[in-house]
N, C-alpha and C positions, 0 to 999 in steps of 0.2 A: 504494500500500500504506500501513497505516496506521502510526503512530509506535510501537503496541505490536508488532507485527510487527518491525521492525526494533531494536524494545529487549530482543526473541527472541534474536532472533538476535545482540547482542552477549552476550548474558550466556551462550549456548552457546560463541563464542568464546571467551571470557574461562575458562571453566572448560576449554578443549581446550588453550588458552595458557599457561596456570599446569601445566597435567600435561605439555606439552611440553617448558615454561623446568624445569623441574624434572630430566628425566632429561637435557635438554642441559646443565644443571648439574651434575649427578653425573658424564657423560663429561667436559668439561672439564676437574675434576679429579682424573681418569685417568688414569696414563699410557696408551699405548699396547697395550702386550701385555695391561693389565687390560683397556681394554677391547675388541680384540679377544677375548681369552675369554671375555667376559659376549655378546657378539654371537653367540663361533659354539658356546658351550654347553661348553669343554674346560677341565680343571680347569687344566692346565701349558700353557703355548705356548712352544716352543724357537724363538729369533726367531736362530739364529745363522747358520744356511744361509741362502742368498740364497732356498732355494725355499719357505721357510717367512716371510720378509722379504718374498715375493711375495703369496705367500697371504695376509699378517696385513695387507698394503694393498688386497686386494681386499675385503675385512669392512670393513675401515674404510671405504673408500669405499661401500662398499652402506649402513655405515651414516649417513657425513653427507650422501649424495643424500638417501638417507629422510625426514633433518631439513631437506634445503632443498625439497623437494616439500611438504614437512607447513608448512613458513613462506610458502611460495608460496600457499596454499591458503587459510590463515589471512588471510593479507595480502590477498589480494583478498577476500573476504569483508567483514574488515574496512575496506577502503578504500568498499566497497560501503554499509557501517552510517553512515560518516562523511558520506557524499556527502549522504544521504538525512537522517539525523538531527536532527533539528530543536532539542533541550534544549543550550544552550549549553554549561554546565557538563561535559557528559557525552561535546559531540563534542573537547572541551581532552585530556579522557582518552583519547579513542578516537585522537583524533590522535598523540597520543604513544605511544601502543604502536603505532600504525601506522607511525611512521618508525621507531620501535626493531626490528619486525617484517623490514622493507623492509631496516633497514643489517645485521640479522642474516642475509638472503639474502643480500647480497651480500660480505658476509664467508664464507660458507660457499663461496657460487662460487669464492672467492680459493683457499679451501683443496682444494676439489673442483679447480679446476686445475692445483695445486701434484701433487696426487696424480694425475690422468689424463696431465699434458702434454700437454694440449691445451686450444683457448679449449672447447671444448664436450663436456660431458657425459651419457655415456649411463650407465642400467641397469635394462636391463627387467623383472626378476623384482621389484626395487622397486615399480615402475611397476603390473606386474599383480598385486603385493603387498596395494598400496594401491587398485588398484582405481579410478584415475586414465584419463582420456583427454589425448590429446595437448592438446587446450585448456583442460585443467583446468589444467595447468604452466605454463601459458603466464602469465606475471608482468603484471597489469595496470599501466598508468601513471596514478597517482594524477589525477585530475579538477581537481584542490582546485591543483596548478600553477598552472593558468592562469587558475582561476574568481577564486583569490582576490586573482588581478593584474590584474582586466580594466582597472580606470581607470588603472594605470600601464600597461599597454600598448597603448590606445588612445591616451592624451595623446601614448606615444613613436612610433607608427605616424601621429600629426596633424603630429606635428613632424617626421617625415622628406619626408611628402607637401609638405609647406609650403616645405622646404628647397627639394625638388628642383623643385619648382614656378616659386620664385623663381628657380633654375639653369635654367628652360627646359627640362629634360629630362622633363619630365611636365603634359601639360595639367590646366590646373583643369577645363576644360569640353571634354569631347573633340569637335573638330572636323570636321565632313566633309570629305572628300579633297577637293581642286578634279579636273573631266575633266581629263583630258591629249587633243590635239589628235583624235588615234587616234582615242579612245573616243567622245567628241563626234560622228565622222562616224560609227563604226557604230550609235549608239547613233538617228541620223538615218534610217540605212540600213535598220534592221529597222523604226521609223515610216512609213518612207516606202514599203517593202513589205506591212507589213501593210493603208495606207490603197490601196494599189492593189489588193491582194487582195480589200478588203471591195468594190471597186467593179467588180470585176469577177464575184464571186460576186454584186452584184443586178443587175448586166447578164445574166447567165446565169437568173436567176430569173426577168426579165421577159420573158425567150424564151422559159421552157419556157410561161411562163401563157397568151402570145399562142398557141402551137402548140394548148393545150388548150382555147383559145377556140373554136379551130377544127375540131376532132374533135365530133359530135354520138354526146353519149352519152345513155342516155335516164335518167329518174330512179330508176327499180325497179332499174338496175343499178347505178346509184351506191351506194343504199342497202344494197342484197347483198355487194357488194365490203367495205363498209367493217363492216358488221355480221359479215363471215367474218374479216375482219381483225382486229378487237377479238377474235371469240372467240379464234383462235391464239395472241394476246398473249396471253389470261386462263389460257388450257391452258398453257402453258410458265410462267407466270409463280408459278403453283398448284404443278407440278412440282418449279418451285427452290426455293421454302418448305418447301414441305413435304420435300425432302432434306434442307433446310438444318436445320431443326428436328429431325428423325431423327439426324443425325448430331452434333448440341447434345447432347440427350439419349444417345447413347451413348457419348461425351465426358464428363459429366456421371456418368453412371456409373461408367465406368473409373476417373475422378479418385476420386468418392467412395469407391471397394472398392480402391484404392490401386494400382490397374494400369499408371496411368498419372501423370506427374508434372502440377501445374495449368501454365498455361499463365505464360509470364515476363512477360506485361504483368498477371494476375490478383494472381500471385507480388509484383510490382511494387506495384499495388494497396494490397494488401494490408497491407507494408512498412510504404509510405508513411502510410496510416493507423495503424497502431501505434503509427509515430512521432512521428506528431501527437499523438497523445494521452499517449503517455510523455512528449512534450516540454512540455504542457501540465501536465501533476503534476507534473514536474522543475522548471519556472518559478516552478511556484507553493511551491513546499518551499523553493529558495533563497534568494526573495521571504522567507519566515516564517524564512528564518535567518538574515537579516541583520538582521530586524524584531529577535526576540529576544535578538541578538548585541550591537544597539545600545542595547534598554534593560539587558541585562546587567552591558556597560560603565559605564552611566548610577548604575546602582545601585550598582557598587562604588565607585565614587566618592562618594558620597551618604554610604553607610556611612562607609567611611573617616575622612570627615568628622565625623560624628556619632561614633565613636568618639574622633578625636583632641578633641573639644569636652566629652564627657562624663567622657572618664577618660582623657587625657592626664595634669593634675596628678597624679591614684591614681597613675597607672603608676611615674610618676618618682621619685615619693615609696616605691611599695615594692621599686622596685630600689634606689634606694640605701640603702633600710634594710640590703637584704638584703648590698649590696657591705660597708656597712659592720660588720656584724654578722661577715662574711668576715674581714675584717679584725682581727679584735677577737678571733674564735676564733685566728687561726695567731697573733697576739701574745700571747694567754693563751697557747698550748701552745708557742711558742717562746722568747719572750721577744722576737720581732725583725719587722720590718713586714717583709709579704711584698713581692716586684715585682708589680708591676699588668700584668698580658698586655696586648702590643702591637694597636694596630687589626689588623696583617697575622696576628697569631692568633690573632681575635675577641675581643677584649678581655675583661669579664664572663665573655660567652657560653664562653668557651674554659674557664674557673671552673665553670661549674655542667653544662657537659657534661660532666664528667670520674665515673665510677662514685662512687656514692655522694656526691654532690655536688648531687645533682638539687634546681632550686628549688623550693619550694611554691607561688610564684606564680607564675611565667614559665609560659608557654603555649610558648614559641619554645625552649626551652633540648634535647625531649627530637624536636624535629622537626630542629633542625639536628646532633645527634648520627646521626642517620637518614641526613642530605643528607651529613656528615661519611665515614661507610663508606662509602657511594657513593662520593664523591670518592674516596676511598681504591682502591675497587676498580677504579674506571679509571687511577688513577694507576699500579698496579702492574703492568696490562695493557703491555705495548711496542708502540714505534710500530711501525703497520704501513708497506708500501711495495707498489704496485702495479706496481711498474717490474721485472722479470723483469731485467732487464741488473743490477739490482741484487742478485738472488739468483740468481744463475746457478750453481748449485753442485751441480754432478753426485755430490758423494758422498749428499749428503742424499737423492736420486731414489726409494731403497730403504727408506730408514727414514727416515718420515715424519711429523713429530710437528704436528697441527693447531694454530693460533697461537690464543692467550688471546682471548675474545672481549669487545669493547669494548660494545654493544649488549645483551647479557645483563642485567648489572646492573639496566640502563634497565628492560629487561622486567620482572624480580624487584619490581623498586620500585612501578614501576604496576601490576602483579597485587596487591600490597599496598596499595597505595591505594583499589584497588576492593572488596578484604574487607575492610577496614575501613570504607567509605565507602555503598557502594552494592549488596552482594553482599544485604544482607538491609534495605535500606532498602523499607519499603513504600509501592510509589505505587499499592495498589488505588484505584479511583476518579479519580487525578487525571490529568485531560484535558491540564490546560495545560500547557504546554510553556516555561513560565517556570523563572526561573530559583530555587535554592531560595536563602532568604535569611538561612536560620540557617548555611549554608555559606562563603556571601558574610564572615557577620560573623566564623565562628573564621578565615577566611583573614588577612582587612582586619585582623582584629584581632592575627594573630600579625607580619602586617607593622607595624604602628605600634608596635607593643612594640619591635619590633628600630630601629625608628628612633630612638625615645625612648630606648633602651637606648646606642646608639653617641654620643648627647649626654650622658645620665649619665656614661659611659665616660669622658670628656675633664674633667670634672667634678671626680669623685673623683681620677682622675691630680693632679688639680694638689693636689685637698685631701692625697692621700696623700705629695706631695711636702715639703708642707707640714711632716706628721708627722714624715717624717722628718728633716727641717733642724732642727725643733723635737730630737727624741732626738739629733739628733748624724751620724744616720748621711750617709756624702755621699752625693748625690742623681746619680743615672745621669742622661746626658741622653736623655731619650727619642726623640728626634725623628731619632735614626741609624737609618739602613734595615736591616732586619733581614738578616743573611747569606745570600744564598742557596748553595745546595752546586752543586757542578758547575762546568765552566769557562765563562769568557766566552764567546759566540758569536765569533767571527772574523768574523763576515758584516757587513757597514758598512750602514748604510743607505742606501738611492739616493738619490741627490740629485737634488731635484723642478727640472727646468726650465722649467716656465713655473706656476711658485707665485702668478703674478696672474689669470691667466685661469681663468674660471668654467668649469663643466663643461657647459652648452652652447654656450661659442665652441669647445672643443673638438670637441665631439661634431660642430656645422656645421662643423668646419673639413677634421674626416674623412670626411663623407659629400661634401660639396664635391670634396673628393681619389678619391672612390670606395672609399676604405678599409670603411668602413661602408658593407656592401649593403643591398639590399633583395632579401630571400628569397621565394619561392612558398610559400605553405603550404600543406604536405604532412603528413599525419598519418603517424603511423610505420605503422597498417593497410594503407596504399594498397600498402606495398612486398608485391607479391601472395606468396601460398606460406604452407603450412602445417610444420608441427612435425617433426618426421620421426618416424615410425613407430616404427624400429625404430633399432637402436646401427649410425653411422656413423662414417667417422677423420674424422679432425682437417683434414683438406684437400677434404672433401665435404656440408658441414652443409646443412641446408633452409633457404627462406629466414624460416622462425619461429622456427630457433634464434639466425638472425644479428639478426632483430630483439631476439631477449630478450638476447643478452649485449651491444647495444648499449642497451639498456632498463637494465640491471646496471651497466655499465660508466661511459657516458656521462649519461644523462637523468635517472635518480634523485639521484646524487650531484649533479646541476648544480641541478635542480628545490624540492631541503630543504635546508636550511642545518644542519638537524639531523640528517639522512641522511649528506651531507657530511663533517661533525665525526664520523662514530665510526666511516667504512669504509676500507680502505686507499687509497689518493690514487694515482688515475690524474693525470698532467699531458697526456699526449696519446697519439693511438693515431693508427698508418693503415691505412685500407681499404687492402685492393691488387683489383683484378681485371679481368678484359676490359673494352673498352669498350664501354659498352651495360648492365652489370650492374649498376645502381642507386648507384654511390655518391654521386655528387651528390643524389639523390635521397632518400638517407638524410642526409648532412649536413644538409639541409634538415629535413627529421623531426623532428632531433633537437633544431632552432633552437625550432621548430614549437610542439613540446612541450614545450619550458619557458618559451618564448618568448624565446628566449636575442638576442643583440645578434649579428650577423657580423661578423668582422673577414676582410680577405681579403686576404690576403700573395701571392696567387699572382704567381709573377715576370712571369709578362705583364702583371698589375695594376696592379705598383708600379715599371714601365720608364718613367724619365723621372720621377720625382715624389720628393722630397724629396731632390735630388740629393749628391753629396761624403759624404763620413765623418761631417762633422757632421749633413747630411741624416738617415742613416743611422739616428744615435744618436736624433736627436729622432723618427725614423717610429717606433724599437720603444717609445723613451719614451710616445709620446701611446699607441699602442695597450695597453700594462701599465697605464698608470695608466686611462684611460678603460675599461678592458674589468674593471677591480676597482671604479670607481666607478658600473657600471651592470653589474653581475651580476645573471643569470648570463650567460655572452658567450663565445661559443666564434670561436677563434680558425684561419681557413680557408687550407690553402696546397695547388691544383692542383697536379698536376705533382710531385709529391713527392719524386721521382728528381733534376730537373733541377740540382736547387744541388749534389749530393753527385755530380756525373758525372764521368769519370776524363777525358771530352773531350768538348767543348762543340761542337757544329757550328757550320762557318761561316755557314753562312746564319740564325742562329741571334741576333738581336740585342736578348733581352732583358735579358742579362747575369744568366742566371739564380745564378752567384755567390757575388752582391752579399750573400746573406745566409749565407750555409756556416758562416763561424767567426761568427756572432753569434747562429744557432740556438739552441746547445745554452744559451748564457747565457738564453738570451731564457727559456726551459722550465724552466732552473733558476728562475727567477728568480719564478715562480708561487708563490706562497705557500701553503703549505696551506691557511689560512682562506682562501682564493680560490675563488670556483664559476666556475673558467675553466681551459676545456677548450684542446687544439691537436688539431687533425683535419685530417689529410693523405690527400690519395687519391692514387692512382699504378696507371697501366697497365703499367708499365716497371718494375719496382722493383729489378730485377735489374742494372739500370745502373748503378743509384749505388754507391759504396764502404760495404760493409756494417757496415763499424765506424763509419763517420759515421754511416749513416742510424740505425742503432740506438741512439748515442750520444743520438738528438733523439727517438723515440719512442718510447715504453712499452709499446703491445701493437700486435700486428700482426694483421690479423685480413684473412682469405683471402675473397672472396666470389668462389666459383666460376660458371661457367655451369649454369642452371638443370635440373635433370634433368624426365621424364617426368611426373610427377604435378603440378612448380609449371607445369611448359609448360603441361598439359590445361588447368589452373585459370586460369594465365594467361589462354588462347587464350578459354575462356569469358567469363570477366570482361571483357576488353578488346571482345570482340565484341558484346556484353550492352551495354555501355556507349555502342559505339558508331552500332550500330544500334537501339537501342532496345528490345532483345527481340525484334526482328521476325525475326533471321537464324534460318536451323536448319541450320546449316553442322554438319560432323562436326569437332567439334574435337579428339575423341582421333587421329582420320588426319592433323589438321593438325598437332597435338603428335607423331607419329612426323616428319613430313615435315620438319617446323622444329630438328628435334634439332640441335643442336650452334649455333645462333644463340642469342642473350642475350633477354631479356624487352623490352631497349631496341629491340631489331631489328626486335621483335613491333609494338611499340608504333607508330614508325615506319610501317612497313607499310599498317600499319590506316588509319596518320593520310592517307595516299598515297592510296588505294583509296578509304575510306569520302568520299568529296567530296561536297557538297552535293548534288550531284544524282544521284549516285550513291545516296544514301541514300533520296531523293523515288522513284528508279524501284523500292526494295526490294522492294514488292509484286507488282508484275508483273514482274520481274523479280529472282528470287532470287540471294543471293550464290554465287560459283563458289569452288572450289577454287585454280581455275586462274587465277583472277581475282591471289586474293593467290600465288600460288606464284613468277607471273611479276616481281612486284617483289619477292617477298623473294627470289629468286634475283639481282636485281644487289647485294644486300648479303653482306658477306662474315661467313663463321662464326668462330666460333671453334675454331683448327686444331688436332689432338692436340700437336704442339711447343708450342704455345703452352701449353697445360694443360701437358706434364712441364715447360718454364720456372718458368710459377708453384710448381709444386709442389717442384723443384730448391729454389725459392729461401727458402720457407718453410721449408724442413729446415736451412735455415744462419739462422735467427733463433733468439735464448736459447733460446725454448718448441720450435722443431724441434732443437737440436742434443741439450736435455738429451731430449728423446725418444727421438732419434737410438740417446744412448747407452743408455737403460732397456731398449731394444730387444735393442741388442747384448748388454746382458746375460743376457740372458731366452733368447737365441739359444745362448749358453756355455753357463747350465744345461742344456738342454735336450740339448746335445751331453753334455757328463757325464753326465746321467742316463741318456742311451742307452748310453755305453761302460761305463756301469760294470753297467747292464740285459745287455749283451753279455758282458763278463765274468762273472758270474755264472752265463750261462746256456753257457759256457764250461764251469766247472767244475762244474756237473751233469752235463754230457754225459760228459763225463772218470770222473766217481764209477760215474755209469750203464754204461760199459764193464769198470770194474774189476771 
């Protein structure tokens, strides 16, 4: 597609985003009950019964799904403009409302689960509101992750190949096996039968020829026989073409009048060409944006330069006219030298931003007043907290007030940069996809002002100090740090223990230990399963909702550094679910997709490796400091139950433990500016002591066993994959029969049955039912106890207890309203007698 097409389609964006950021600015600053009434149209709302406190949270939630469906929409669109876009200048813009976009969904999720209690949210009158399919909501993963890390994660994928290399545990040049004694003889044995086979089929040959030497046939029969022969072949051979071709063509038809679906190697086909040639425009687009990205950079430097060489002196010369002219007005009207504003409150600059103050020459004075409110309006925003154990506050469940959004602002600001900028800029005619250079120079040039301006600044300070020694007055000393308000932090800094080694003796010293894996790459796609249709609870989501709130959760925030900074801070989460149901599979995903570092704590990992207390401190020390010095890096511990367990088996000698009380520090200990995650999986979760295991992670998120709809798709895709297209097995019969097994179990299966040669005979012999039934029957399912287990256990985490209670309370009204429904209908009957 072409660059005007896509420059369509941001500026429709852009105008759906400014009418968006707009009314989510006006609810913002709304309370509550205003704007449920502006929602459901009522002039009063009495919020003081619990069942009208019920009602005014069901309007609110219909209305912030609505705005995270409409940012979901937006966002990928948008991620869509940036991928593709080729004008440098314009993808810096697109990019930045695209992570402001991104951390505004996931601040809404935050608040969308604060009000459902639950990790996942439904409402479908929203949904058939807007007119939405289930893979419209579906949240894409920004491209630009890993596109624009490719040489830092190739160098780091050359240097762990190299490590383990030199460890032996990975050949450079992979090897052929040597025979083993075995194989040797039979591999002689089926040689040595086939060379007596072929000798005994031309002994056999040279008797039949001598038998036929001997038989007198005459020639006219020879000739007969073999001319009746050829024609038989010709008649049957006629016969099968021409069925063959008859039933092409009514193949052929069906396909095209839609009867019938094409066939999955055509399907295949098909695909596969498309993608060739999307992959072949996609090369060539990213090719011409790194081409124009590079002279971009080239030019603003260039500029730069010619600005600072042209009007450098001008500049310096009429800011200090201007400082000085400052100076000279407050001593005319006071008689007294002002104080000159500290560097920490822009010096100058903090002068001529003030109303009525504006300079006539500064370019930079009425742009940093602009950058100024901003600041301001994040500052006012409060920190958020992603940690549920942290707001566990069951009176709040009912009345529900959505938190200040940080990401807003962002949006307001670049919606005004693009009408000011490029809303009515005319590019009729122009092809090229350079960059513009009258843009380049007000930028370069409001930067060199502010440079020139901060050396002015130090200038006049000492002249102004001057003045006043000269008048008399004493002279402040400047150079004390200005107060800040608030208390000291209490928190000390860590103190670094190995402050001489570089960051790759570290990084070999941990892959050496195993600490740092090496992961399979897995795309978050592969985890099979679609969206859910319709509104499910909280302990049976599909598996497209489990991808998107680990999409929300985990991979965005690890992925932007500026996503990161403005959404509330997850420090770690854990899968819990059967085994067999994806969650290694998903940790991997999520490494995957941002390209994240593994660290892997699992206690069978680290049995026997960095032994004693001191051990201990230096294991978590190297992985905090390595896992912040190569973000983003998510930090991996199996077995999630085992350290938190009330009793340890004997046969049991990892000393799983060893790490209990230095967990929760380890979590604390993540810094917010960190894109470092903690991801725990657990079968068992129910073992551990629930105030420990909660104490270490932040959200807890359920993957159940897969229902009907992901099985069918499953059982396709897998079969698809593994045969090639060629099976035509019933996979909705296979999806009832497999009910209550895991997607891993499926997988397995397939991997059992489909063998090499089993695959070779597909054609002549098609796949059975009974084929796969027989090995997935020695695998064990997943049993209903085990499901009320998990589900038991999830109702005693922060998000199941305060559900727990919104329940219960919803359960009291509803008894009120009956008894007081009964009474009522009491005293009519009473009146109706009288």
């Amino acid at each position: 597609m072409s660059s005007t097409y896509f420059n369509e389609i941001w500026h429709q964006s852009q105008h759906e985003c400014e009418q968006l950021a707009i009314i989510d600015y006006e609810r913002q600053h709304q309370n509550v009950d205003t704007t449920v009434a502006t929602i459901s149209g009522v002039a009063s709302v009495v919020a003081s019964s619990v069942a009208a406190a019920a009602e005014n949270k069901a309007l609110l939630q219909a209305s912030l799904y609505e705005f995270y469906l409409r940012y979901i929409c937006l966002s990928n669109r948008l991620e869509d403009v940036y991928d593709n876009m080729i004008q440098p200048q314009k993808r810096e813009l697109v990019r930045k409302l695209l992570d402001a976009c991104l951390g505004r969904v996931v601040e809404l999720k935050h608040d969308l689960v604060n009000i459902d209690l639950m990790e996942f949210s439904y409402n479908d009158e929203v949904v058939e509101r807007l007119r939405l399919t289930p893979m419209d909501t579906e949240l894409r993963i920004p491209r630009y992750f890993l596109r624009e890390r490719e040489q830092e994660l190739e160098f780091r994928k050359r240097t762990m190949n190299e490590i383990l290399i030199k460890l032996g545990w990975l050949e450079e040049h992979e090897l052929e096996e040597p025979l083993t004694e075995m194989e040797a003889i039979r591999l002689l044995q089926m040689h040595e039968r086939a060379r007596q086979g072929r000798l005994r089929a031309h002994f056999m040959k040279e008797i039949r020829k001598e038998k036929g030497k001997s038989e007198e046939r005459s020639e006219k029969e020879r000739t007969d026989s073999g001319l009746m022969a050829a024609m038989k072949i010709q008649k049957m051979w006629r016969g099968h073409t021409a069925r063959r071709i008859t039933r092409r063509r009514k193949m052929d038809e069906m396909i095209l009048i839609g009867m019938v679906p094409p066939p999955a190697a055509v399907l295949k086909e098909r695909a596969e060409k498309l993608e060739k040639h999307n992959e072949i425009d996609v090369r060539r687009r990213h090719v011409a944006q790194k081409t124009y990205a590079a002279q971009f950079e080239a030019r603003k430097v260039t500029i730069q330069e010619e600005i600072r060489q042209k009007h450098g002196a001008t500049m310096k010369e009429d800011i200090a006219d201007e400082i000085r002219a400052w100076i000279k007005d407050c001593y005319d009207k006071t008689g007294k030298l002002p104080d000159f504003p500290s560097e920490d409150q822009g010096g100058s600059l903090h002068i001529f931003s003030r109303p009525g103050t504006e300079s006539e020459h500064s370019r930079s004075s009425a742009r940093s007043s602009k950058e100024s409110r901003k600041t301001k309006d994040k500052s006012k925003s409060p920190a958020r907290s992603g940690d549920l154990n942290v707001n566990d506050n069951q009176e709040d469940d009912v009345n529900f007030q959505p938190a200040q959004s940080v990401c807003l602002p962002d949006i307001r600001a670049e919606i005004e940069f693009f009408n000011d900028t490029w809303r009515d800029k005319d590019e009729t005619g122009i092809l090229s996809q350079a960059a513009y250079e009258d843009m380049i120079y007000a930028e370069k040039y409001q930067e060199v002002e502010l440079e020139f301006r901060r050396a002015v600044d130090d200038v006049m300070r000492q002249e102004l100090e001057l003045l006043q020694t000269m008048v008399g007055k004493k002279v402040k000393k400047s150079n004390k740090k200005t107060r800040r308000s608030g208390k000291k932090s209490k928190k000390k800094k860590e103190k670094d223990l190995t402050p001489d080694r570089s960051t790759e003796s570290l990084y070999e010293e941990l892959v050496t230990n195993g600490i740092i894996r090496k992961y399979p790459e897995l795309k978050l796609k592969q985890f099979l399963g679609d969206k859910a249709l319709t509104a499910r609870n909280g302990t049976n989501p599909s598996p497209g909702d489990i991808r998107q709130i680990l999409t929300e959760y985990c991979i965005l925030p690890l992925g932007s550094e500026a996503i990161h900074s403005c959404t509330p801070l997850i420090r770690s989460v854990l899968l819990a679910g059967p085994r067999g149901s994806g969650k290694k599979a998903l940790l991997h995903a999520i490494c995957t997709e941002v390209g994240a570092v593994l660290f892997d704590l699992t206690p069978a990992n680290i049995v026997g490796k960095y032994p004693g207390k001191s051990g201990l401190i230096m294991l978590i020390h190297l992985v905090l400091k390595v896992s912040r010095l190569l973000q983003p890096a998510v930090i991996y511990m199996g077995d999630a139950e085992r350290p938190f367990m009330k009793k340890i088996p004997k046969t049991d000698r990892t000393d799983p433990k060893r790490l209990k009380k230095d967990l929760p520090k380890m979590i604390k200990n993540i810094a917010p500016e960190d894109r470092v995650i903690f991801v725990g999986t657990s079968n068992l979760p129910w073992e551990a002591d629930q105030k420990l295991l909660q104490s270490v992670y932040n959200r807890f998120i359920y993957i159940p066993r897969p229902d009907y709809g992901a099985m069918s798709h499953a059982w396709k895709t897998l079969l698809h994959e593994y045969s090639g297209g060629i099976s035509n097995l019933d996979t909705s019969a296979m999806a009832k029969i497999s009910d209550g097994y895991t997607i891993g179990a499926i997988d397995a299966c397939l991997r059992e049955v489909m063998t090499c040669k089993r695959k070779l005979q597909l054609r002549s012999q098609p796949l059975t039912n009974a084929e796969l039934i027989n090995v997935l029957c020695t695998r064990d399912p997943v049993y209903r106890e085990e499901e009320e287990a998990f589900e038991s256990w999830w109702s005693k985490t922060p998000l199941g207890r305060r559900r727990q209670r919104f329940l219960e309370l919803e359960e009291e009204r509803l008894l009120e309203e009956q008894a007081q429904q009964a009474k009522q209908g009491n005293g009519n009957k009473k009146k109706g007698l009288n």
